[in-house]
N, C-alpha and C positions, 0 to 999 in steps of 0.2 A: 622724398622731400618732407620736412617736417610739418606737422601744421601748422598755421598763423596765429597768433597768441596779441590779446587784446594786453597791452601793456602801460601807456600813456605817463611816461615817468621822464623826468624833466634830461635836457643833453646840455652839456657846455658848450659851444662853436666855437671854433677858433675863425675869430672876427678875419686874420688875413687872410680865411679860405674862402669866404663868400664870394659869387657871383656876383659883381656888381652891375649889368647889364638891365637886369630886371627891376632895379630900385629908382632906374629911370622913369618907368610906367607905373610907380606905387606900388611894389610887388617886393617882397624879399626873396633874394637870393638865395638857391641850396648851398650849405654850406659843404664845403671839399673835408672837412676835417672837423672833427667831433670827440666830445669824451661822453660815455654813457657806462656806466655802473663802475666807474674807475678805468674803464680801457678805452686807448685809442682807438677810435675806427674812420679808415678813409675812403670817402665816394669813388668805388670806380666805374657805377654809372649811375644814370638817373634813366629810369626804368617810363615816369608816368608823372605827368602833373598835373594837378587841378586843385578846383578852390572849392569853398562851402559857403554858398548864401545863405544869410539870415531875411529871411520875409519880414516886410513890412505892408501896413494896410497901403502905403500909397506905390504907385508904380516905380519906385526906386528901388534900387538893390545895394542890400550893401554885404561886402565881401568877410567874412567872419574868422577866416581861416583857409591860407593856401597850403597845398601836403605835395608832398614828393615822393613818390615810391623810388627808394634805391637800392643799390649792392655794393656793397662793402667789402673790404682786403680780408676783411676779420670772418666773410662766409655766411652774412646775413643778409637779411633781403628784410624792409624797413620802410614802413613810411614815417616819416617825419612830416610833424604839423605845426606851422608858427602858426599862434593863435592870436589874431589883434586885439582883442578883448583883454588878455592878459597881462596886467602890470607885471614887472622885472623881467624875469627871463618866461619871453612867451615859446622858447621852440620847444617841441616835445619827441620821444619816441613814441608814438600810437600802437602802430604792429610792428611784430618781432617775427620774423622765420625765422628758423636756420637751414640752410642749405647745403648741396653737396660742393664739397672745396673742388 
């Protein structure tokens, strides 16, 4: 397996793939369908989820960025990160593997 490669360059979603389950609870949905460097790629699992707190001085927390480790048709293995901080398009690819087909 290859190594994981710090990449963080922006994806298109295809808005009818999204999860809408989680936007219930303030949370965006992984999207099922993506374009990343000109190619399609689609979720055929999600691997891992979790979020990134930003600290603050008082006992609040506030949620900065949830990611999703997933695997793709296309042979990648991938977290994707929507970032709420981010005007226009906040989702990203972060890490890149490639993997064995």
């Amino acid at each position: 397996m290859a190594q994981e490669k710090f990449v963080c360059e922006p994806i298109i979603i295809d808005p009818s793939s999204v999860f809408l389950a989680p936007l219930a609870q303030g949370a965006p949905g992984c999207p099922r369908r993506f374009t990343w460097r000109g190619q399609e790629h689609n979720v055929t699992a999600i691997l891992e989820t979790g979020k990134q707190l930003r600290a603050h001085d008082s006992q609040e927390t506030y949620v900065r960025s949830h990611s999703f480790r997933i695997r793709t048709d296309t042979n990648f293995e991938m977290v994707l990160r929507c970032d709420r901080q981010v005007r226009g398009n906040p989702w990203r690819v972060f890490t890149v593997r490639q993997i064995d087909g």
